[in-house]
LUMZA-36728 format. One line per field, with one value per atom (N, C-alpha, C, O, CB): residue number from 1; residue in one letter; atom name; x, y, z. Coordinates in steps of 0.2 Angstrom, whole numbers, plus 5000, padded with zeros to 4 digits. Each point is the difference from the previous one (the first is absolute). Glycine has a CB too. Example, Ala and Ser with C-alpha at 12.3 -4.5 7.8 and 13.67 -1.06 7.14 Angstrom:
BEGIN
num <- c(1 | 1 | 1 | 1 | 1 | 2 | 2 | 2 | 2 | 2) .
residuo <- c(A | A | A | A | A | S | S | S | S | S) .
atomo <- c(N | CA | C | O | CB | N | CA | C | O | CB) .
x <- c(5066 | 4996 | 5004 | 5005 | 4986 | 5007 | 5004 | 4996 | 5003 | 5003) .
y <- c(4972 | 5006 | 5006 | 4999 | 4995 | 5011 | 5006 | 5005 | 5006 | 4991) .
z <- c(5039 | 5000 | 5000 | 5003 | 5003 | 4990 | 5001 | 5003 | 5001 | 4989) .
END
This chain:
BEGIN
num <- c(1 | 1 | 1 | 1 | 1 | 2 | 2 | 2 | 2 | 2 | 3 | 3 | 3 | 3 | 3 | 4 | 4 | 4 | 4 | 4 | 5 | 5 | 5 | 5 | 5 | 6 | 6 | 6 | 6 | 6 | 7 | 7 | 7 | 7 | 7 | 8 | 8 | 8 | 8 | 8 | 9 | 9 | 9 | 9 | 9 | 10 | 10 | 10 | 10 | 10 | 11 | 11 | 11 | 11 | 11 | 12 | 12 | 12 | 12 | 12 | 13 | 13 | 13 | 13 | 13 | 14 | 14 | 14 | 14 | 14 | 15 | 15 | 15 | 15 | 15 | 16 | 16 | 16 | 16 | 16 | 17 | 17 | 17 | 17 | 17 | 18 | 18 | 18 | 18 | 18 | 19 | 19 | 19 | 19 | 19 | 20 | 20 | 20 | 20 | 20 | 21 | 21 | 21 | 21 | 21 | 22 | 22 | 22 | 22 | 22 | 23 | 23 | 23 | 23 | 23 | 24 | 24 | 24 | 24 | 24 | 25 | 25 | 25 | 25 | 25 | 26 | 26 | 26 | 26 | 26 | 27 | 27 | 27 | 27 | 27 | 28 | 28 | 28 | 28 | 28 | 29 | 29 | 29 | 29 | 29 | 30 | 30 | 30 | 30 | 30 | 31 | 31 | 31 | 31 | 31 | 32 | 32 | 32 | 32 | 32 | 33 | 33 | 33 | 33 | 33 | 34 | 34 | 34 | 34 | 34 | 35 | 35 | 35 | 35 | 35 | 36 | 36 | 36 | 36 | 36 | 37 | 37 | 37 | 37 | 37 | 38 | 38 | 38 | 38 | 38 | 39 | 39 | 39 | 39 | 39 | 40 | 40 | 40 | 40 | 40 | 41 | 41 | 41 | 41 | 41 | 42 | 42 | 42 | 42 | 42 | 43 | 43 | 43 | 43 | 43 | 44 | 44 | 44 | 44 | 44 | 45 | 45 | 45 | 45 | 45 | 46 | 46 | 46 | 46 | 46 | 47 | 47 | 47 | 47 | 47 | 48 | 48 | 48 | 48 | 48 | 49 | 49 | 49 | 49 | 49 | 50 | 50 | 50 | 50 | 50 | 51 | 51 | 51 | 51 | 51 | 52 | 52 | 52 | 52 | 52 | 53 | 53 | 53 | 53 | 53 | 54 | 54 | 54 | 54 | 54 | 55 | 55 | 55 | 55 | 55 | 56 | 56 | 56 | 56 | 56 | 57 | 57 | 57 | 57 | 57 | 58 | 58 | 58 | 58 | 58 | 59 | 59 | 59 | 59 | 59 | 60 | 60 | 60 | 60 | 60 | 61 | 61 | 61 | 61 | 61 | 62 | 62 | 62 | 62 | 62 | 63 | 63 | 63 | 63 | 63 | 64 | 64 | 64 | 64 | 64 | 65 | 65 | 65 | 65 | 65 | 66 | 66 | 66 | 66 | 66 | 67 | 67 | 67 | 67 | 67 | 68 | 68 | 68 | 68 | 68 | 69 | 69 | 69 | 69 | 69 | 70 | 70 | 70 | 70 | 70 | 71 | 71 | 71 | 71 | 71 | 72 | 72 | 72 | 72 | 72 | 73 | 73 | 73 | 73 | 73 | 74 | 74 | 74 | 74 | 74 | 75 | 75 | 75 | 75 | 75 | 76 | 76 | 76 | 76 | 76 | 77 | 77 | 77 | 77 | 77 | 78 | 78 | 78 | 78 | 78 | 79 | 79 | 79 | 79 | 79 | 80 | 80 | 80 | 80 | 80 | 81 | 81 | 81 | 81 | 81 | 82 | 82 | 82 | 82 | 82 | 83 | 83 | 83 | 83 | 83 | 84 | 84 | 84 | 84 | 84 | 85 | 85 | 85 | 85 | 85 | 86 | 86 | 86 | 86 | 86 | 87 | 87 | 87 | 87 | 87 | 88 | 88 | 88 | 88 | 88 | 89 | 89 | 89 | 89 | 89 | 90 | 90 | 90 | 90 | 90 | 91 | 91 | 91 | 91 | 91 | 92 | 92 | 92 | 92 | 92 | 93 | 93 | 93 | 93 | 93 | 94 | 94 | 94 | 94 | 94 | 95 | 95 | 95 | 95 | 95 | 96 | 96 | 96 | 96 | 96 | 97 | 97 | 97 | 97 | 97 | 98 | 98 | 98 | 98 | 98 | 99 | 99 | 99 | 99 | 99 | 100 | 100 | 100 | 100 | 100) .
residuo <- c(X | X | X | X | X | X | X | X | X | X | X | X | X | X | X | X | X | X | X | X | X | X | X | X | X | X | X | X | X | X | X | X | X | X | X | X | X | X | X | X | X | X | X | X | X | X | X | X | X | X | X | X | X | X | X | X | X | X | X | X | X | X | X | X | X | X | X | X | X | X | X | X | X | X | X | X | X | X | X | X | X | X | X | X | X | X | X | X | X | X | X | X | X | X | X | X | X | X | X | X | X | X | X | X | X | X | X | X | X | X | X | X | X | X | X | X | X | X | X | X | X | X | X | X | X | X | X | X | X | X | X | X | X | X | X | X | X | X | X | X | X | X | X | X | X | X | X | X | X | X | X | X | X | X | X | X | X | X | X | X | X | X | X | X | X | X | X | X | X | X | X | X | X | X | X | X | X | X | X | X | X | X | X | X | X | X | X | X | X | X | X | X | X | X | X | X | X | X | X | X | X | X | X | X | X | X | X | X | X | X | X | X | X | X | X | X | X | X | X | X | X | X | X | X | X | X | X | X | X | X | X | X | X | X | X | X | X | X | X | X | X | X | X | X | X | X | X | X | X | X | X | X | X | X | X | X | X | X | X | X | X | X | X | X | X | X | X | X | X | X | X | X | X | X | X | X | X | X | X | X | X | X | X | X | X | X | X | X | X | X | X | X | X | X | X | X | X | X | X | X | X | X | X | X | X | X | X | X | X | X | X | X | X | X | X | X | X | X | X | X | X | X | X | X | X | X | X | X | X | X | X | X | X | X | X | X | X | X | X | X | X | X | X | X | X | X | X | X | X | X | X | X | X | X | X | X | X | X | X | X | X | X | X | X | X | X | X | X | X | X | X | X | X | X | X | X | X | X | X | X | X | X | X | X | X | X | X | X | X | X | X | X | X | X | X | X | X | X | X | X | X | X | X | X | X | X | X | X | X | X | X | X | X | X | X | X | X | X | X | X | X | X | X | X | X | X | X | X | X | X | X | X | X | X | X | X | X | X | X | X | X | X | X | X | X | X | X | X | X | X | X | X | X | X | X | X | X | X | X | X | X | X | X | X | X | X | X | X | X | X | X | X | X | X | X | X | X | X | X | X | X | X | X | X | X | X | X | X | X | X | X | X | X | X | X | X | X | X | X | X) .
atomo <- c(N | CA | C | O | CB | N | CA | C | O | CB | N | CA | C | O | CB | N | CA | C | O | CB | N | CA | C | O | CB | N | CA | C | O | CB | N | CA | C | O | CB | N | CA | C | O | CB | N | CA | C | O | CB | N | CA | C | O | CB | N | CA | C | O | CB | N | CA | C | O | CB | N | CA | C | O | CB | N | CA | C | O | CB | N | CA | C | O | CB | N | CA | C | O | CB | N | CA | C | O | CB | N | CA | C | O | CB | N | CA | C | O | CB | N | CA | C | O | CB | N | CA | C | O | CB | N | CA | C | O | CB | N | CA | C | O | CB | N | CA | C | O | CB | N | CA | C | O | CB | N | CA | C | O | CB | N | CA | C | O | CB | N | CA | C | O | CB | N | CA | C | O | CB | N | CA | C | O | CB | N | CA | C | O | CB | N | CA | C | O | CB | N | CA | C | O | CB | N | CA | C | O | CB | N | CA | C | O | CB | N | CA | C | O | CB | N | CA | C | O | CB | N | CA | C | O | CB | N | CA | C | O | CB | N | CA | C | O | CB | N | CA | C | O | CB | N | CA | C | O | CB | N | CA | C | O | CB | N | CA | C | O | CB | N | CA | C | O | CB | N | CA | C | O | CB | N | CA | C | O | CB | N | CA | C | O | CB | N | CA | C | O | CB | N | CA | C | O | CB | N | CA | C | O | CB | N | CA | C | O | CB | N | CA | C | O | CB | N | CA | C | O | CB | N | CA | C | O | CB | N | CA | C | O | CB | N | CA | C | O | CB | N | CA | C | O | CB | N | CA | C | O | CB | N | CA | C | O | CB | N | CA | C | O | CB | N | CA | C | O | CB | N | CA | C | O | CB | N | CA | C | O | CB | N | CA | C | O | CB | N | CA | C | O | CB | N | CA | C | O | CB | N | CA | C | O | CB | N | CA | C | O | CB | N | CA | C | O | CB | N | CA | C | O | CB | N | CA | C | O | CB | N | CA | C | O | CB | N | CA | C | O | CB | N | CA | C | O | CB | N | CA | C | O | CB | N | CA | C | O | CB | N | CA | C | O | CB | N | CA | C | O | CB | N | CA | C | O | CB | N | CA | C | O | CB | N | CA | C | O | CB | N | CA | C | O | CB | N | CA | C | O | CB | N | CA | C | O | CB | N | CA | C | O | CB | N | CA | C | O | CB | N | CA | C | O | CB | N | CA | C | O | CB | N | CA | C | O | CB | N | CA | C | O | CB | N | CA | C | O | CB | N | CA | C | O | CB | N | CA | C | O | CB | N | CA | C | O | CB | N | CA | C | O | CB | N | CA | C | O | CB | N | CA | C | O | CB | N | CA | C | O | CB | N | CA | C | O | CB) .
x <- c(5573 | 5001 | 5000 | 4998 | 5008 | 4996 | 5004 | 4991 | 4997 | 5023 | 4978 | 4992 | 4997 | 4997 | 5002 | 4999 | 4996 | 5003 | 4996 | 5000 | 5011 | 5002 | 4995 | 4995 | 5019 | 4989 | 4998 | 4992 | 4999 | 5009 | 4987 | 4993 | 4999 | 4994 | 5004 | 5008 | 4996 | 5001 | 4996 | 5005 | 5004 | 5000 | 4993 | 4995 | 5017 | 4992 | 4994 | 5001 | 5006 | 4995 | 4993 | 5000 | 5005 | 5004 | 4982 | 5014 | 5005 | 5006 | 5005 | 4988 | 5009 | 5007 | 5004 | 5006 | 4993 | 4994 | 5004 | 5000 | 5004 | 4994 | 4998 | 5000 | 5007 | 5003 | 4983 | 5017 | 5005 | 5006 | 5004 | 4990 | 5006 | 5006 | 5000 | 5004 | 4997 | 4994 | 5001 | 5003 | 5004 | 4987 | 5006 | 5004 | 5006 | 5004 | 4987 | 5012 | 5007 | 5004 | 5006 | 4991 | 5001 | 5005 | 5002 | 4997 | 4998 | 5010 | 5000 | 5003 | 5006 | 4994 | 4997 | 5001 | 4996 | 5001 | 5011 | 4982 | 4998 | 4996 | 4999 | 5000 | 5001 | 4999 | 5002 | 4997 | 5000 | 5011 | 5002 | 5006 | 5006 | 4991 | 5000 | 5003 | 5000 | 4997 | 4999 | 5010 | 4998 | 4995 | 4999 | 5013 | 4985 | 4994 | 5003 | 4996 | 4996 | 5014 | 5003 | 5001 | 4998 | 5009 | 4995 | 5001 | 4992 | 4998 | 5012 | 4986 | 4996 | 4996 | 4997 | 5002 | 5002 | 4996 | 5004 | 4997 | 4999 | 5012 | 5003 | 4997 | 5000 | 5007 | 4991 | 4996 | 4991 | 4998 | 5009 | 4990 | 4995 | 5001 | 4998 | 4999 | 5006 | 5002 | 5002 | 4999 | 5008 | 4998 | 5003 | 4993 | 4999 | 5014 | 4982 | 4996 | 4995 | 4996 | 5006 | 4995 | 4996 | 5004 | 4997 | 4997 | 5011 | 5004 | 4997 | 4997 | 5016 | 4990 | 4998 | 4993 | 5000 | 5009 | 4985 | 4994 | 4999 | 4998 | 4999 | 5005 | 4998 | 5002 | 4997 | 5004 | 5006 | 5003 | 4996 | 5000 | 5011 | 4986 | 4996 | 4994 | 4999 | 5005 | 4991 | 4997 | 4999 | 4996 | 5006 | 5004 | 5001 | 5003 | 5000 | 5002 | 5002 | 5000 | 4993 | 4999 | 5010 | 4987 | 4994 | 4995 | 4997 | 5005 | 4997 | 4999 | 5001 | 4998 | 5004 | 5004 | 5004 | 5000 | 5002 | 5007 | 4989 | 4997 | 4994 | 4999 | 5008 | 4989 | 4992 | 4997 | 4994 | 5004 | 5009 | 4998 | 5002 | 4996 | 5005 | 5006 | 5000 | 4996 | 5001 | 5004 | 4991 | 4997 | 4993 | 4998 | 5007 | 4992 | 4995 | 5001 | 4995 | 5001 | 5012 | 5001 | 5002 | 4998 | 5004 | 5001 | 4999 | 4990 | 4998 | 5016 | 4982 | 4993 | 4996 | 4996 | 5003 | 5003 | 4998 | 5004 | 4997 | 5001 | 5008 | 5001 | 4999 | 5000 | 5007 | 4991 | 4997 | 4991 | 4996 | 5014 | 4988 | 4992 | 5000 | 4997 | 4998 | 5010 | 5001 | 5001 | 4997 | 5006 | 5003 | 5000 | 4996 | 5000 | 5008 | 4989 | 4992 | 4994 | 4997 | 5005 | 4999 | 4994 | 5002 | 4997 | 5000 | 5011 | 5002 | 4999 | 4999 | 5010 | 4993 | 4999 | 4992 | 4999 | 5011 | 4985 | 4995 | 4996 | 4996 | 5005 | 5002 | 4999 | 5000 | 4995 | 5009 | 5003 | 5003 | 4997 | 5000 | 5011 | 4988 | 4995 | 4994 | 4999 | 5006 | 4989 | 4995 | 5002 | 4998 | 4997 | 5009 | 5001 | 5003 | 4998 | 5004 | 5003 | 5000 | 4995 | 5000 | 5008 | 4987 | 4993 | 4995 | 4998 | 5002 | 4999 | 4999 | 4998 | 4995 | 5008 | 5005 | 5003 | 4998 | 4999 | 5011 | 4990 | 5000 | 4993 | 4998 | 5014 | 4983 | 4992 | 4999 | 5004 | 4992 | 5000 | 4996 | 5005 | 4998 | 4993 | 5014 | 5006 | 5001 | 5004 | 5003 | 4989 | 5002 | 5007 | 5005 | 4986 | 5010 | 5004 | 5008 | 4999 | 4990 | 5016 | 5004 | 4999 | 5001 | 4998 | 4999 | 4997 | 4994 | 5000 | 5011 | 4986 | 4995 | 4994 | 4998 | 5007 | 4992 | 4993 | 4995 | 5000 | 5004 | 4991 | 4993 | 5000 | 5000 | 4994 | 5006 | 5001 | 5006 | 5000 | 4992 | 5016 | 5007 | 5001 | 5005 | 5000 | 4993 | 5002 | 5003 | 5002 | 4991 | 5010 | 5002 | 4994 | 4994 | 5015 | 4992 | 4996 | 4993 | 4996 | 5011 | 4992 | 4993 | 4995 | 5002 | 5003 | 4989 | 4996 | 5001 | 5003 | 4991 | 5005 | 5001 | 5006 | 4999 | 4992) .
y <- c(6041 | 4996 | 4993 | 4996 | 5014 | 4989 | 4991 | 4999 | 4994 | 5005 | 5004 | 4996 | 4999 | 4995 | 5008 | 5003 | 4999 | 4994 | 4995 | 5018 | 4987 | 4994 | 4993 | 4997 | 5010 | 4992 | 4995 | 4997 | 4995 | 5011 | 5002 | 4999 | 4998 | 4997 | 5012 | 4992 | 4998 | 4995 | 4997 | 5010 | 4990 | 4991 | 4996 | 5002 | 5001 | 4991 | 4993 | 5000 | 5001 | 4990 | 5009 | 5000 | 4993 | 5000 | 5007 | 4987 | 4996 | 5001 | 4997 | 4996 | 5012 | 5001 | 5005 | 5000 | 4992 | 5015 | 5003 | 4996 | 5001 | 5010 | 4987 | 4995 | 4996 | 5000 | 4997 | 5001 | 4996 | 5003 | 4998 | 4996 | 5013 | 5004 | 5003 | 4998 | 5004 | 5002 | 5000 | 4996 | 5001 | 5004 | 4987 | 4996 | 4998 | 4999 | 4997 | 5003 | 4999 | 5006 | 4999 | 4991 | 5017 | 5004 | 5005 | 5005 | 4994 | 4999 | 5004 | 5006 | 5000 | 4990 | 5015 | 5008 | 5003 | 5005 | 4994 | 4995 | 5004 | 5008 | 5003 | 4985 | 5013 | 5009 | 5004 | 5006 | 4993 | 4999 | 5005 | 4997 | 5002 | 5007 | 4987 | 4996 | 5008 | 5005 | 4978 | 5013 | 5006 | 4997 | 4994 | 5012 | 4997 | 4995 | 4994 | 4995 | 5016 | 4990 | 4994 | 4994 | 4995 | 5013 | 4992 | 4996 | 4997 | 4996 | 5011 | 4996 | 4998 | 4994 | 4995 | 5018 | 4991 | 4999 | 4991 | 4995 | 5022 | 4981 | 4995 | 4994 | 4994 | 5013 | 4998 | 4996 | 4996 | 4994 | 5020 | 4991 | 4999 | 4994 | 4994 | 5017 | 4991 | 4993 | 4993 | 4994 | 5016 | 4989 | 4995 | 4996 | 4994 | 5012 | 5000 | 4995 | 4999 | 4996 | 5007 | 5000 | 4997 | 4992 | 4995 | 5017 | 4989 | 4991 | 4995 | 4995 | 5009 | 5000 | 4995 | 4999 | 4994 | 5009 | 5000 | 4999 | 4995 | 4995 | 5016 | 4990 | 4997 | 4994 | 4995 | 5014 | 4991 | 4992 | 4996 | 4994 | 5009 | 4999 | 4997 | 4999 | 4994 | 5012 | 4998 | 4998 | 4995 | 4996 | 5010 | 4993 | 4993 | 4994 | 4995 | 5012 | 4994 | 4996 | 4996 | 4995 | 5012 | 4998 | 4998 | 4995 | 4995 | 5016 | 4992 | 4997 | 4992 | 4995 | 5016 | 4992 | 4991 | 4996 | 4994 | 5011 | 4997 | 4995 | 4996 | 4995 | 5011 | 5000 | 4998 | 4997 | 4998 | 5013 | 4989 | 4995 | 4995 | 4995 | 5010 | 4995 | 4993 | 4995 | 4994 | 5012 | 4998 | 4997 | 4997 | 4994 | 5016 | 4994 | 5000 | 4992 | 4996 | 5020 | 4984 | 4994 | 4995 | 4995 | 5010 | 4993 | 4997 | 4997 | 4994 | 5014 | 4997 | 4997 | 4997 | 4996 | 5014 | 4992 | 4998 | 4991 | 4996 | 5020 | 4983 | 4995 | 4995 | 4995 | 5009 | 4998 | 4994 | 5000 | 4995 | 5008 | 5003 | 4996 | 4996 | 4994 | 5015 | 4993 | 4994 | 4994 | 4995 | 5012 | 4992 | 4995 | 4996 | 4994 | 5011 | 4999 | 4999 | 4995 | 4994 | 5022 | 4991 | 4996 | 4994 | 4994 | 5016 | 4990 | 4993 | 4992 | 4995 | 5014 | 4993 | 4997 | 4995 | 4994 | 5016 | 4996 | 4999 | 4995 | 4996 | 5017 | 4988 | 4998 | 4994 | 4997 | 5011 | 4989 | 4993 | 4997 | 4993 | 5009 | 4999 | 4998 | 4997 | 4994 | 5015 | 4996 | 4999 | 4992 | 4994 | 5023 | 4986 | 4995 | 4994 | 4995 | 5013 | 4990 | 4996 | 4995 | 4994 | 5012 | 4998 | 4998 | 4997 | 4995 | 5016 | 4993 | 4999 | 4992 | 4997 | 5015 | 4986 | 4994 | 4994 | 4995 | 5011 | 4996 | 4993 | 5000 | 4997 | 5004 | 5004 | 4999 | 4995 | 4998 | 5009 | 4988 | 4995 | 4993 | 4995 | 5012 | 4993 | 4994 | 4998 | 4995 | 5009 | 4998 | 4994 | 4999 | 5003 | 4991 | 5000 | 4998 | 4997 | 4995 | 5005 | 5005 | 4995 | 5003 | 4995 | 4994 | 5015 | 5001 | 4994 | 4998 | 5010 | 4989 | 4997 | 5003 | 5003 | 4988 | 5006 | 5005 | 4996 | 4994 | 5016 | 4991 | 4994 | 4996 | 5002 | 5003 | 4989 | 4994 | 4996 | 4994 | 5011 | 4998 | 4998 | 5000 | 5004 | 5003 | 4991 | 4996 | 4995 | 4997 | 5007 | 4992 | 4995 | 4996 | 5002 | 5002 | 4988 | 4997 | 5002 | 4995 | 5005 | 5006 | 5002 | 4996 | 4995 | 5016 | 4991 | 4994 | 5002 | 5005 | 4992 | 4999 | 5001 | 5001 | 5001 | 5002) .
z <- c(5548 | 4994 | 5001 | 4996 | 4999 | 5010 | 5001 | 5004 | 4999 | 5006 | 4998 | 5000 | 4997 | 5001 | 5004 | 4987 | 4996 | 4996 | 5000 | 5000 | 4998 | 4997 | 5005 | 4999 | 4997 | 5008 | 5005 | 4997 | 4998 | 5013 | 4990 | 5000 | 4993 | 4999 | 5010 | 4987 | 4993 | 4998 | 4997 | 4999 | 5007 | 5001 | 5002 | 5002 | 5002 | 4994 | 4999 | 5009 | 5002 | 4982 | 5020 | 5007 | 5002 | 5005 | 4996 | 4995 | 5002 | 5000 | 5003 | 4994 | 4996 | 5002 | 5000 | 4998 | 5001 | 5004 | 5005 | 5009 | 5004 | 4986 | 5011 | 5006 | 4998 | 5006 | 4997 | 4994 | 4998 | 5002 | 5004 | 4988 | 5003 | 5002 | 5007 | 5004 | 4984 | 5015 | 5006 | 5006 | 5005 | 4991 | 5001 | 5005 | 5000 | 5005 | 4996 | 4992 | 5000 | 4998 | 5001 | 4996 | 5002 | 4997 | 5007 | 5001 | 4986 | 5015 | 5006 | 5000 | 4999 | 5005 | 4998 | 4999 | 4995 | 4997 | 5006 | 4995 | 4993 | 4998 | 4995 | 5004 | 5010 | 4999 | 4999 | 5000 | 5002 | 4999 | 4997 | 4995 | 5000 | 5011 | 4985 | 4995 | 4994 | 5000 | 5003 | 4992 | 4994 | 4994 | 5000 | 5003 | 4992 | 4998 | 4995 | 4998 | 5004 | 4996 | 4995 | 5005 | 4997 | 4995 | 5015 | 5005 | 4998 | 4996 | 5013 | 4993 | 5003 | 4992 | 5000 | 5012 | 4984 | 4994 | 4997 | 4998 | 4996 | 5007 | 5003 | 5003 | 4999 | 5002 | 5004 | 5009 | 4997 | 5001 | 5010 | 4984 | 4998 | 4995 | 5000 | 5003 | 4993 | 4993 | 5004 | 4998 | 4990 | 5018 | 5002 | 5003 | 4999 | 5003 | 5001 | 5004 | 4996 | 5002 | 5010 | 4980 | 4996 | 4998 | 4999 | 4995 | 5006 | 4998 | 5004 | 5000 | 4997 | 5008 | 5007 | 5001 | 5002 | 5003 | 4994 | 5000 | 4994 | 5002 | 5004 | 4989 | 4993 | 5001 | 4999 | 4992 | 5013 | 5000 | 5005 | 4998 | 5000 | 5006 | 5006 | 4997 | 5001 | 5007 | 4987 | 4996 | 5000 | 5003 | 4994 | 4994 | 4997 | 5004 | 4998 | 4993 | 5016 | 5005 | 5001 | 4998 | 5008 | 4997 | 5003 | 4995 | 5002 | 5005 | 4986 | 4994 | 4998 | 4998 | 5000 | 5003 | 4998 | 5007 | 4999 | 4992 | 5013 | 5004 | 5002 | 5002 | 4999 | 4995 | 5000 | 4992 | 4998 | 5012 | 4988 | 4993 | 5002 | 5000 | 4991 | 5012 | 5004 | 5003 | 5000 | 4999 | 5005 | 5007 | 4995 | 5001 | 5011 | 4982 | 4998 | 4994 | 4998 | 5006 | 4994 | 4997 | 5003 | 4997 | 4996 | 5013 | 5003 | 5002 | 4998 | 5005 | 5000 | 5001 | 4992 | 5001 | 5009 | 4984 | 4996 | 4998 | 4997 | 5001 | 5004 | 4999 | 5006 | 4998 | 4993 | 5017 | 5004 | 4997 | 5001 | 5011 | 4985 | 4998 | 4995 | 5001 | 5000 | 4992 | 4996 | 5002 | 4997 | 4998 | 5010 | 5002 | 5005 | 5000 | 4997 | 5007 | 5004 | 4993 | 5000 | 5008 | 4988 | 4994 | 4999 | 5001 | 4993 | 5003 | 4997 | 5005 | 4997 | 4997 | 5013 | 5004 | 4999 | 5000 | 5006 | 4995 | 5003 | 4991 | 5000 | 5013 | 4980 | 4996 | 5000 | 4998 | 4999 | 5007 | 5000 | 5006 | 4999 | 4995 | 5009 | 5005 | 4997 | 5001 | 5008 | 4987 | 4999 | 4993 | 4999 | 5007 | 4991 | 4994 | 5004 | 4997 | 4992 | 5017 | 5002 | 5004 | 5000 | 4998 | 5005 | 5005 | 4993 | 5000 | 5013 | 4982 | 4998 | 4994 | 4998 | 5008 | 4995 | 4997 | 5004 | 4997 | 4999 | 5011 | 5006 | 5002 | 5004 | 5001 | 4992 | 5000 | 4999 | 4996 | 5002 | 5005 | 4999 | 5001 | 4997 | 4996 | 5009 | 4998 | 5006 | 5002 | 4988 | 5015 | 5005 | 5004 | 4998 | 4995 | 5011 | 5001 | 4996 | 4998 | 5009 | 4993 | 4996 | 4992 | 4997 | 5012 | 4988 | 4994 | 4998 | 4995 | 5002 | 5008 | 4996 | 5001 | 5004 | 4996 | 4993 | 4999 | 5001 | 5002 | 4990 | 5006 | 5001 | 4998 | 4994 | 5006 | 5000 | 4998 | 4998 | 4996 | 5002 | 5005 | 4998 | 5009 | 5002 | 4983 | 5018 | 5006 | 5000 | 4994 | 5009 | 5003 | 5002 | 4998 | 5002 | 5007 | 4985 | 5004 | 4995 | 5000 | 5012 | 4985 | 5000 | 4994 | 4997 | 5007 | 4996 | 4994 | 4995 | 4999 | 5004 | 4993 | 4992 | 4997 | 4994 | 5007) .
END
């Protein structure tokens, strides 16, 4: 009976209870059915562990691009500003000295 139980289980957790329930063959089946609900917690918590970390990681990448973009924004509007101005911000004809 404690095999077919086992076999009806989600393969992760009867793998789960096998590994932590020690004596589970010749547990009695309320034991075991204990052993099963403890390690869906624990799978599910691992889960949402793992979840919440890969939102993390993925909000994290999302604000170095923004900031990447922003970056690269102010650059371009900066280069952009000092086109043609020459030395000192002077531009064609606002030299030292120049004609006219």
């Amino acid at each position: 009976m404690i095999k077919w139980f086992l076999d009806g289980l989600l393969p992760h957790i009867s793998a789960a209870i096998k590994k932590s329930c020690v004596g589970y063959e010749d547990a009695r089946l309320t034991e075991l059915i204990r052993c099963a609900k403890n390690a869906e917690r624990q799978i599910t918590a691992e889960k949402e562990r793992e979840s919440d970390k890969r939102e993390k990681q993925a909000h994290a990448a999302h604000l170095i691009l923004v900031k990447t973009f922003a970056n690269l924004a102010e650059n371009k509007r900066q280069a952009h500003n000092r086109r043609g101005a020459g030395f000192n911000r002077r531009g064609r004809d606002h030299g030292r000295g120049g004609r006219g």
